[in-house]
LODREN-684083 format. One record per residue: residue number from 0; chain; x, y, z of N, C-alpha, C in turn. Coordinates in nm, 3 decimals. Example, Ala and Ser with C-alpha at 12.3 -4.5 7.8 and 13.67 -1.06 7.14 Angstrom:
<rs>
0  A  1.319  -0.569  0.780  1.230  -0.450  0.780  1.320  -0.330  0.780
1  A  1.285  -0.225  0.708  1.367  -0.106  0.714  1.290  0.003  0.787
</rs>
This chain:
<rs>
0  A  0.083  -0.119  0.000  0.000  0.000  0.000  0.088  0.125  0.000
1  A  0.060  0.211  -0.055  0.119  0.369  -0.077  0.031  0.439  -0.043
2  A  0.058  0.527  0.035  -0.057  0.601  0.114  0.017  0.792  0.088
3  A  -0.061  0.877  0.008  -0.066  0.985  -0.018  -0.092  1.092  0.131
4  A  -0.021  1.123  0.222  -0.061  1.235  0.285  -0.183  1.351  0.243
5  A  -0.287  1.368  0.355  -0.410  1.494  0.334  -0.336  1.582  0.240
6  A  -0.348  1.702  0.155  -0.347  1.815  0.128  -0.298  1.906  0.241
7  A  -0.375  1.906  0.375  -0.354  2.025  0.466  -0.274  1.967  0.552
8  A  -0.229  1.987  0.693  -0.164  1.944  0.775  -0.296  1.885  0.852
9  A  -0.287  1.785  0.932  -0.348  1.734  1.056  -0.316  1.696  1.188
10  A  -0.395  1.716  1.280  -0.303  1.651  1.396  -0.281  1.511  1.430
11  A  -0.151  1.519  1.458  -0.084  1.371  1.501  0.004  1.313  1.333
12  A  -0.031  1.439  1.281  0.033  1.369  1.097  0.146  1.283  1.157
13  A  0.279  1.367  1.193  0.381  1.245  1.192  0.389  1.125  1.285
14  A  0.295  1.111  1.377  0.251  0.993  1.479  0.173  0.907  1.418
15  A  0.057  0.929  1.302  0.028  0.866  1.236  0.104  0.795  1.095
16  A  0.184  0.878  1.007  0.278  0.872  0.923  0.386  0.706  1.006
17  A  0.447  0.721  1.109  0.508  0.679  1.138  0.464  0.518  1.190
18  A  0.359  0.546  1.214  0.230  0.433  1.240  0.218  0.308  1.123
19  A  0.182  0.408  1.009  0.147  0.363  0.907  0.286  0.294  0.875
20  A  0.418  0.310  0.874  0.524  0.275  0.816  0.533  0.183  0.933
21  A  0.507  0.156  1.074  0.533  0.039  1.144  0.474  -0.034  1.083
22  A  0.352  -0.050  1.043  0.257  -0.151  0.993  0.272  -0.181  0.839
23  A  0.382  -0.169  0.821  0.430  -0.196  0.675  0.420  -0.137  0.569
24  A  0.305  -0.013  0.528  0.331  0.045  0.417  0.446  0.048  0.365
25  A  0.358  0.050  0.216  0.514  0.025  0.068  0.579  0.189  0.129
26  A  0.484  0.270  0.070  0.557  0.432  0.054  0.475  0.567  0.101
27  A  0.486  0.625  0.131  0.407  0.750  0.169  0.482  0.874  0.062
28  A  0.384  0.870  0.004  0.351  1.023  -0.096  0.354  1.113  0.010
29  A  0.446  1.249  0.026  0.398  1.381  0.108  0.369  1.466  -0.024
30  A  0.267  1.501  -0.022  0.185  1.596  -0.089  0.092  1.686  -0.037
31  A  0.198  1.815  -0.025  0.101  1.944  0.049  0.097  2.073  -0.069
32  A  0.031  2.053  -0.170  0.007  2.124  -0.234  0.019  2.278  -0.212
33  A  -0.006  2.390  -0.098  -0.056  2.474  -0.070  0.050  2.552  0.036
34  A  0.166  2.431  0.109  0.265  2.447  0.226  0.382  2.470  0.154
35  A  0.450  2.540  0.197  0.619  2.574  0.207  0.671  2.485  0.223
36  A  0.783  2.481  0.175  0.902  2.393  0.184  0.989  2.391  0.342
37  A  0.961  2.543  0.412  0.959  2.528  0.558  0.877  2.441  0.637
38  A  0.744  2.425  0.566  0.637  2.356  0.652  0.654  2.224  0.645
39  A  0.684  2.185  0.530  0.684  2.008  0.487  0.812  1.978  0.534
40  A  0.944  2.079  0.556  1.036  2.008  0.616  0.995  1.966  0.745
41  A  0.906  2.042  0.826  0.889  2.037  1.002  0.833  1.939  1.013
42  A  0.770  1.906  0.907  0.683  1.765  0.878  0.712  1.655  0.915
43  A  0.835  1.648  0.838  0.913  1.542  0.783  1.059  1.529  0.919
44  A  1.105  1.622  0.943  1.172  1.622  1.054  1.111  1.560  1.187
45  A  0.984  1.521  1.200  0.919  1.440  1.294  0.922  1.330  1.276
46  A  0.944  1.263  1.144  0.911  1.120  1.070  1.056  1.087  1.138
47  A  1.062  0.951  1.233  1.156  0.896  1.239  1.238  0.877  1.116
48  A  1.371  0.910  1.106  1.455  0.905  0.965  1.514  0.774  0.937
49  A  1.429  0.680  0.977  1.449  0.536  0.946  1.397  0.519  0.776
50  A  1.250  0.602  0.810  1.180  0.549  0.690  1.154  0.675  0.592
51  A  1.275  0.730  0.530  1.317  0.843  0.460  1.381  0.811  0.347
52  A  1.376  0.677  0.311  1.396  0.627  0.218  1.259  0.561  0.158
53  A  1.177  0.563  0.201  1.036  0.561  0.161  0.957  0.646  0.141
54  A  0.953  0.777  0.166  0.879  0.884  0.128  0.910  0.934  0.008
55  A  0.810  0.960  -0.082  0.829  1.055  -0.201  0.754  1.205  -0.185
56  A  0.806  1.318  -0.223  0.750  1.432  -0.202  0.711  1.488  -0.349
57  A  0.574  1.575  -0.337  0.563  1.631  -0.450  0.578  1.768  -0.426
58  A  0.623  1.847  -0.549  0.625  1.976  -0.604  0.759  2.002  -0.437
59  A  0.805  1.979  -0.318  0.879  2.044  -0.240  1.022  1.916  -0.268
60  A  1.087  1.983  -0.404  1.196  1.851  -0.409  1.306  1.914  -0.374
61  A  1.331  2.051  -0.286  1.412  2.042  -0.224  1.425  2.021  -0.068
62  A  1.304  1.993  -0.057  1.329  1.862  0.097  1.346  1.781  0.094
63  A  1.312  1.720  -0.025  1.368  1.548  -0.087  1.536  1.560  -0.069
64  A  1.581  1.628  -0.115  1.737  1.649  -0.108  1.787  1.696  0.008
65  A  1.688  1.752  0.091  1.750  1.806  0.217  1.775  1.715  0.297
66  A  1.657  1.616  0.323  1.640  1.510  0.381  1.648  1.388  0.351
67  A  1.777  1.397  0.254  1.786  1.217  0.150  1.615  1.158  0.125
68  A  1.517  1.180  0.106  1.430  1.112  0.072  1.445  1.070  -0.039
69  A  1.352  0.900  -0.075  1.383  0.819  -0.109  1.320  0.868  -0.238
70  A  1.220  0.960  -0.305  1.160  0.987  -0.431  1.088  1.119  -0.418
71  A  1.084  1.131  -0.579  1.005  1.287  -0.620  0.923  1.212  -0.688
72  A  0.760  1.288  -0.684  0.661  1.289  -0.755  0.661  1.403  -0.910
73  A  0.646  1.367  -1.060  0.642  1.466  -1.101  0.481  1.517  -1.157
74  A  0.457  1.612  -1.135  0.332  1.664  -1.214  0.331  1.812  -1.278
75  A  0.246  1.873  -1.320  0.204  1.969  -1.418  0.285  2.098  -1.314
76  A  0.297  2.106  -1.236  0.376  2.219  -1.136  0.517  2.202  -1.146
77  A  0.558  2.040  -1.111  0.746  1.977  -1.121  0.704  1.918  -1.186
78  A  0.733  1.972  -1.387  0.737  1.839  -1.424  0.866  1.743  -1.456
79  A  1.005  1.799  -1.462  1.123  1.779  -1.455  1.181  1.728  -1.290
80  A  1.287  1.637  -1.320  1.345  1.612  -1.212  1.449  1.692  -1.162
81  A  1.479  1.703  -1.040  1.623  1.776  -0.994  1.727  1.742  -1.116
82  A  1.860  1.868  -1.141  1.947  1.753  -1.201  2.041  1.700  -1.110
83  A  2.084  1.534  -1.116  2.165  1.476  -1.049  2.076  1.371  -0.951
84  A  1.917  1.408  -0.999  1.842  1.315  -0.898  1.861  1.188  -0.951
85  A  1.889  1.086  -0.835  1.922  0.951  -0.871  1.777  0.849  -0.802
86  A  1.693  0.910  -0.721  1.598  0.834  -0.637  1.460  0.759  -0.752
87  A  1.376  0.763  -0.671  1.273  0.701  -0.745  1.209  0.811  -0.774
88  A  1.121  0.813  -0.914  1.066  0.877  -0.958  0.974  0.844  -1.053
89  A  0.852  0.900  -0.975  0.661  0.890  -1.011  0.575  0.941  -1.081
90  A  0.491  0.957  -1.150  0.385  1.031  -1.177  0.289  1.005  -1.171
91  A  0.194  1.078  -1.205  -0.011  1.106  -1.203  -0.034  1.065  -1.338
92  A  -0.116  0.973  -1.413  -0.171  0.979  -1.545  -0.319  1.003  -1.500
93  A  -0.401  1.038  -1.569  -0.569  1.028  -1.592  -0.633  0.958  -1.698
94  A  -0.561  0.916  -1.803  -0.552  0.815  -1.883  -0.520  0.698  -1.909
95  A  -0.553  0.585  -1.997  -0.446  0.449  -2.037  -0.347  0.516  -2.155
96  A  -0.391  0.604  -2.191  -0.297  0.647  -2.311  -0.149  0.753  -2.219
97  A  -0.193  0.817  -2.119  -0.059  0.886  -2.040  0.012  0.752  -1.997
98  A  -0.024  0.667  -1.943  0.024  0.525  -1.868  0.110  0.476  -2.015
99  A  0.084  0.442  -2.084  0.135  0.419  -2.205  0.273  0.497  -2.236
100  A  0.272  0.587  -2.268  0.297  0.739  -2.253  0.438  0.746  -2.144
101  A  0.424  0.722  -2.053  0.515  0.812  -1.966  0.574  0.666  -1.886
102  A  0.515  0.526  -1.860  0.566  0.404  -1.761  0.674  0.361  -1.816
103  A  0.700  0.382  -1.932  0.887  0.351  -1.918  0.979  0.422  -1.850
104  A  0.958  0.564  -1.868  0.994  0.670  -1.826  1.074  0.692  -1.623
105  A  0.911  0.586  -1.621  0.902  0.570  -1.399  0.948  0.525  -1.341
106  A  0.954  0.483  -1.209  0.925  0.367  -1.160  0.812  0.321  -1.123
107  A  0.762  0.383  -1.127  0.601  0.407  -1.110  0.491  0.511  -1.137
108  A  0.345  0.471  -1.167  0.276  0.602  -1.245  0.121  0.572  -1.131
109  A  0.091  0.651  -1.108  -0.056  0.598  -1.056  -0.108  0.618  -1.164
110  A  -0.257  0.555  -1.181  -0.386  0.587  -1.267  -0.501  0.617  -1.191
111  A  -0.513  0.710  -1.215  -0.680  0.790  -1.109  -0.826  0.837  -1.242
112  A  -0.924  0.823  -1.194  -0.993  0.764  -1.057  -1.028  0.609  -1.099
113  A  -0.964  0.510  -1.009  -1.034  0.432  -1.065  -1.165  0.376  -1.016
114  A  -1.208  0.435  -0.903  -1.319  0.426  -0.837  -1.352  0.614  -0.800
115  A  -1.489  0.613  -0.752  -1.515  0.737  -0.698  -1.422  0.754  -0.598
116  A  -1.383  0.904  -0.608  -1.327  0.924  -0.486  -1.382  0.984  -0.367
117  A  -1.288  0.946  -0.236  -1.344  0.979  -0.126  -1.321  1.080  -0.076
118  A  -1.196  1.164  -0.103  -1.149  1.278  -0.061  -1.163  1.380  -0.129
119  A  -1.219  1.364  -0.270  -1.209  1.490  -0.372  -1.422  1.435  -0.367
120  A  -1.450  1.576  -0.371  -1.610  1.553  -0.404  -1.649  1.548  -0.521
121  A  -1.714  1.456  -0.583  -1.772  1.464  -0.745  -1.658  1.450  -0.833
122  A  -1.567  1.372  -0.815  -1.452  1.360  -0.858  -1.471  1.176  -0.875
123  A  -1.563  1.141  -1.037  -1.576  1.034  -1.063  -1.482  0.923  -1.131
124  A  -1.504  0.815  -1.082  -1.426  0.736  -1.173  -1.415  0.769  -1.319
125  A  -1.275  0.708  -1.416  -1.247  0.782  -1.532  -1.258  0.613  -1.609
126  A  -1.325  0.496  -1.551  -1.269  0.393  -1.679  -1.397  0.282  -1.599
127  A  -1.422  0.277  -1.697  -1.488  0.105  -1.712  -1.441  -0.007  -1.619
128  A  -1.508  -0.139  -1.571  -1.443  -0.230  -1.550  -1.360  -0.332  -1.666
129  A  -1.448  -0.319  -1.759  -1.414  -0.376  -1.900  -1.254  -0.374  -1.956
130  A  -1.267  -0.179  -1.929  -1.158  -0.126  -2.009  -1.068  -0.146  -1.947
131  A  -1.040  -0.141  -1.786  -0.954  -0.208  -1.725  -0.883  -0.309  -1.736
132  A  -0.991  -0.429  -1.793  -0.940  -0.543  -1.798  -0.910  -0.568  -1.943
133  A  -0.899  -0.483  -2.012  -0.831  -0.497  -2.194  -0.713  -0.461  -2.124
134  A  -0.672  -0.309  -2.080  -0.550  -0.279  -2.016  -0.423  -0.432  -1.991
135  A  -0.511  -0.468  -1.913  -0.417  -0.595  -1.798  -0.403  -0.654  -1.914
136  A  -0.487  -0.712  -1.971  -0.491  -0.825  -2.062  -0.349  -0.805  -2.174
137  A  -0.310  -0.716  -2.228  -0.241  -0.624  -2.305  -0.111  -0.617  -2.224
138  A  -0.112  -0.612  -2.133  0.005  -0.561  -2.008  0.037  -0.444  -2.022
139  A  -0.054  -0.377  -2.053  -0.045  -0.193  -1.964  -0.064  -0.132  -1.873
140  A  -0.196  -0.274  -1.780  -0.164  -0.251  -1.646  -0.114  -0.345  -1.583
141  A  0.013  -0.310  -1.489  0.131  -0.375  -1.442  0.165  -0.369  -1.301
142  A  0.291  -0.409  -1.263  0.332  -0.413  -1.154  0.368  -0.224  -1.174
143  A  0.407  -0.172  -1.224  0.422  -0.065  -1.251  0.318  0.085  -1.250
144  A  0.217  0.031  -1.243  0.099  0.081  -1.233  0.020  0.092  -1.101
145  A  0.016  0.202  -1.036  -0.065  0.176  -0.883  -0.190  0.263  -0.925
146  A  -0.323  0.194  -0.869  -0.428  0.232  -0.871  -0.440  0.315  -0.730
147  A  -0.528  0.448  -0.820  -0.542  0.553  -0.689  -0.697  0.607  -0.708
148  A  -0.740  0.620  -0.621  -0.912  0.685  -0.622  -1.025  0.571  -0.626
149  A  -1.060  0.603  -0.470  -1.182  0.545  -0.371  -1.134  0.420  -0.388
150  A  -1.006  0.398  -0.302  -0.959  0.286  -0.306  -1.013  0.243  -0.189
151  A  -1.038  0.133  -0.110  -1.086  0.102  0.037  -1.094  -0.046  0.068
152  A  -1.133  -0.079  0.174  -1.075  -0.214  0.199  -1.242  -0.289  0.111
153  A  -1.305  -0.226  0.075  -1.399  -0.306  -0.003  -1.353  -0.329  -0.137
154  A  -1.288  -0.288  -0.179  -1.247  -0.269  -0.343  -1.105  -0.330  -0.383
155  A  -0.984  -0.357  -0.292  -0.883  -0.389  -0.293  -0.875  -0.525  -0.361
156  A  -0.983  -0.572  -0.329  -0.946  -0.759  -0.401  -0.970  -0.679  -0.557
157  A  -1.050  -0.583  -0.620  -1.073  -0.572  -0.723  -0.960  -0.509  -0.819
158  A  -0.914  -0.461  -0.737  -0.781  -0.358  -0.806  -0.675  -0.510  -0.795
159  A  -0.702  -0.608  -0.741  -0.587  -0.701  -0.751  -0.589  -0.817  -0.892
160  A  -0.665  -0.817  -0.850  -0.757  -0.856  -1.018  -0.747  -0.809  -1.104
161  A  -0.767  -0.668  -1.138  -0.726  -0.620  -1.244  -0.569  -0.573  -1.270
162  A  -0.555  -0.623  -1.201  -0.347  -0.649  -1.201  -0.249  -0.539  -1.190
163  A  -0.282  -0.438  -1.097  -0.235  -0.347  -1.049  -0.073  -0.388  -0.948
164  A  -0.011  -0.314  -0.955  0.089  -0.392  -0.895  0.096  -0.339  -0.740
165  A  0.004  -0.216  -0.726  -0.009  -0.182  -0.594  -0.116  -0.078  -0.541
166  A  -0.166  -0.014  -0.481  -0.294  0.103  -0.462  -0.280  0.193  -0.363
167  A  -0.259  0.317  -0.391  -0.237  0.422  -0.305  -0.414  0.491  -0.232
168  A  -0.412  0.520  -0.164  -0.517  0.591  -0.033  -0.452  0.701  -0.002
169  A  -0.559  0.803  0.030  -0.574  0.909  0.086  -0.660  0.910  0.134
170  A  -0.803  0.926  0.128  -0.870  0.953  0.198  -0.922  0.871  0.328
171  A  -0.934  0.725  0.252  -0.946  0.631  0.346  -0.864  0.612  0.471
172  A  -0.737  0.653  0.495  -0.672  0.654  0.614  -0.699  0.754  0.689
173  A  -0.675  0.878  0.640  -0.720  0.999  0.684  -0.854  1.066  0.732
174  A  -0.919  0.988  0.704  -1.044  0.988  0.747  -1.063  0.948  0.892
175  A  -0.997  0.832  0.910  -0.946  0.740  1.051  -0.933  0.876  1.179
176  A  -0.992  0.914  1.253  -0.947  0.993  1.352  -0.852  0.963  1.459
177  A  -0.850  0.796  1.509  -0.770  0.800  1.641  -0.646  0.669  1.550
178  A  -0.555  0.665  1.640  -0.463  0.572  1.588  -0.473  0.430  1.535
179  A  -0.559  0.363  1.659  -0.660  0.279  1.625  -0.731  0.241  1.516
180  A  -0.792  0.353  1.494  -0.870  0.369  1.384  -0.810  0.303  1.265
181  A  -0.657  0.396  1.233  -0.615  0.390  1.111  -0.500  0.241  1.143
182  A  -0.524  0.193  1.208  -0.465  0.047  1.194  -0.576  -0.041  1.151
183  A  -0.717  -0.036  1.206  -0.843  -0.072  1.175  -0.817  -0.071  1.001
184  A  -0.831  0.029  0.957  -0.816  0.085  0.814  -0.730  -0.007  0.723
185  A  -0.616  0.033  0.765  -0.514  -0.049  0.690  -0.498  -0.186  0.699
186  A  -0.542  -0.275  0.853  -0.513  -0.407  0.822  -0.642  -0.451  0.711
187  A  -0.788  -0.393  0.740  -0.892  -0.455  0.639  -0.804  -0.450  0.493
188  A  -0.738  -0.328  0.459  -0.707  -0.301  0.365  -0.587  -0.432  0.300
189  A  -0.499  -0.467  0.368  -0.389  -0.514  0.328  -0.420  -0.682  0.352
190  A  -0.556  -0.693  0.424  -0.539  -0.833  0.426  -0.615  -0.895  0.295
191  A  -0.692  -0.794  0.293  -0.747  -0.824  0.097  -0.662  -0.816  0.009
192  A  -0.548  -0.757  -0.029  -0.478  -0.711  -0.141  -0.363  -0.825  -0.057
193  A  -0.286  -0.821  0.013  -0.186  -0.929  0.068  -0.216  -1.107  0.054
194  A  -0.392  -1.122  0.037  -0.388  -1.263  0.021  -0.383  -1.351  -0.089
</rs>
């Protein structure tokens, strides 16, 4: 599982962040669209620096470098990498034709929405079940390919099926209010997609 950080800050972010990486998450996306590169460092300076080789940051890639993190996200804001960046490096498609397009390029690309999402309102799925499964069938969708949008522990066997090689959350964790909670969250989540 790859789990995308809220948009805004929340409380307990790096107690939860750090949570989530005890309990095995693949990677945590920091994505604060709207925060300083002061703010996402203070962020990130809480994250035990064990697991700083697992975080990817978007659009703040000079905290990625400040803080050896392990990847940059690129999108329509960064669409170029640092030069000299050697880490992992991601992108956003909204298409099978961007996935096409840009997955040699990655190490990885999400494809959104593939379900409604939970954190963006009216922000509908973009594909068929059908068309999904021409994708796989074809091998365009891959281990290389992580499915993102209204991902949840009801839907996870489905994204496994259609041969995703992994599925990022946002809203679904974040939603979780107490610590508890978001272990609740994630084991439903990982024991569907893990079996």
């Amino acid at each position: 599982m790859i789990v995308i950080t809220a948009p805004g800050f929340i409380v307990d972010e790096a107690e939860k962040i750090n949570l989530l990486f005890e309990m095995g998450i693949k990677r945590l996306h920091m994505r604060k669209p709207d925060a300083t590169s002061e703010e996402v460092g203070r962020l990130v300076a809480q994250i035990d620096e064990q697991w700083y080789d697992r975080i990817s940051v978007h659009y703040h890639f000079d905290v990625a470098e400040a803080f050896s993190l392990g990847g940059i996200h690129l999108s329509g804001r960064t669409p170029e990498k640092p030069k000299g960046w050697s880490g992992i490096v991601s992108a956003s498609c909204h298409t099978l034709q961007e996935v096409e397009q840009k997955k040699g390029e990655l190490d990885y690309c999400f494809l959104s929405p593939i379900f409604d999402s939970i954190s963006k309102v009216g922000y509908k799925s973009a594909f068929c079940i059908e068309e999904l499964e021409v994708a796989r069938d074809k091998g365009l969708i891959d281990n290389k390919v992580v499915a993102l949008g209204g991902v949840n522990e009801k839907n996870t066997g489905r994204v496994k099926e259609l041969g995703f090689g992994d599925y990022a959350v946002l809203g679904a964790v974040w939603q979780c209010g107490s610590l508890e909670e978001v272990k609740r969250c994630v084991r439903g989540m990982e024991g569907i997609f893990g079996a």
